[in-house]
Residue, then its C-alpha position, 0 to 999 in steps of 0.5 A: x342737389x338741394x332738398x325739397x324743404x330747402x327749396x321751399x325754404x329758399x322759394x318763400x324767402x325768395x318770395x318775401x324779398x320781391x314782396x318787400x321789394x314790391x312795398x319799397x316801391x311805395x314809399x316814393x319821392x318824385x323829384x324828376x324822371x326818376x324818384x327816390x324810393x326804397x325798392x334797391x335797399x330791397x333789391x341789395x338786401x336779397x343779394x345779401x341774405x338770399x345769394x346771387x341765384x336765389x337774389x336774382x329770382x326773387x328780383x326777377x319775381x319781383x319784376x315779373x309781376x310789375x311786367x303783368x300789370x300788378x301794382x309793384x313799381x314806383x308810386x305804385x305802377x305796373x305793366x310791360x310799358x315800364x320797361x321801355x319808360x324813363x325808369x326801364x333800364x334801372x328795372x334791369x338794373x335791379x336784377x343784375x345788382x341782387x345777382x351780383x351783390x349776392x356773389x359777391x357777399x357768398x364769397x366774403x361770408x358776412x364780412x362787413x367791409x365785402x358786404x359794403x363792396x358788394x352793394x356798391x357795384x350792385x349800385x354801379x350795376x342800377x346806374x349802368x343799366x339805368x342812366x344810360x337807358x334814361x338818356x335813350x328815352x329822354x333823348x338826354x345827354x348822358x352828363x344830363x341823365x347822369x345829372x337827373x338819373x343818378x347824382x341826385x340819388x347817390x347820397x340816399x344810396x349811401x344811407x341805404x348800404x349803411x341800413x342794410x349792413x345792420x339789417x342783414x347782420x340781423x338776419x343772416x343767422x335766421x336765414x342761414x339757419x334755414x337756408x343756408x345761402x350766405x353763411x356769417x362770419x364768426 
């Protein structure tokens, strides 16, 4: 059981990520149905410093608050309606890649090269919930919603991992240090 000090630890940084993924979420390119924005740096970053269950809360806060209208989505949006817009399945999507980036980084222990493998199947978890869930509501064929959801997205992902790398090898050790959750390897 963890402690009390540690819970409110991990709460506040939990907390923080959903607040900077919220931020990343306004700092928006439109180029379609779905634009180029900061929110999965964010989203892969929780996974990476905070683990895969603390990782998914902070995310789920995250969505919870776009779910009851508060301004944290894309180009500053908000409400339950997003969730079934174009844009929906990539908000799932979110969850399932801090969850998984984040189990997958305690496992590997700050290794850079688990690290990068982690958020690159928490970038194929945003497209398999996302492009998918694009095609339902356009009405899209799948190469289509793959050719506007996702192709015009990838290089942009990759600069994201890149940036988190050095990011989250700056933080694990104040992280750590007070929480805990992924420890970095010697």
């Amino acid at each position: 059981m963890e402690s009390s000090a540690l819970q409110l630890k991990r709460m506040i940084y939990a907390s923080l990520m959903a607040a900077l993924t919220a931020a990343g979420a306004y700092i928006a390119i439109p180029i379609g149905p779905v634009p180029i924005v900061l929110q999965n740096l964010f989203v892969m970053l929780a996974g990476l410093l905070l683990g895969g269950r603390w990782g998914l809360i902070s995310i789920g806060v995250y969505l919870l608050a776009g779910a009851v209208g508060l301004p944290v989505f894309a180009g500053g949006t908000g409400g339950i309606g997003k969730f079934v817009g174009p844009t929906g399945g990539y908000l799932f999507g979110f969850g399932a890649a801090a969850y998984l980036v984040g189990m997958i980084a305690e496992k590997g222990r700050g290794r850079v090269v688990v690290d990068v493998l982690a958020m690159l199947a928490g970038t194929v978890a945003i497209y398999a919930f996302g492009v998918p869930w694009l095609k339902v509501v356009t009405g899209m064929s799948l190469s289509k919603a793959a050719a506007v959801g996702m192709l015009p997205f990838l290089i942009g992902d990759a600069l994201k991992i890149a940036a988190a790398i050095p990011i989250a090898r700056s933080l694990r050790p104040i992280i750590d240090g007070a929480a805990d959750p992924v420890r970095v390897a010697g």
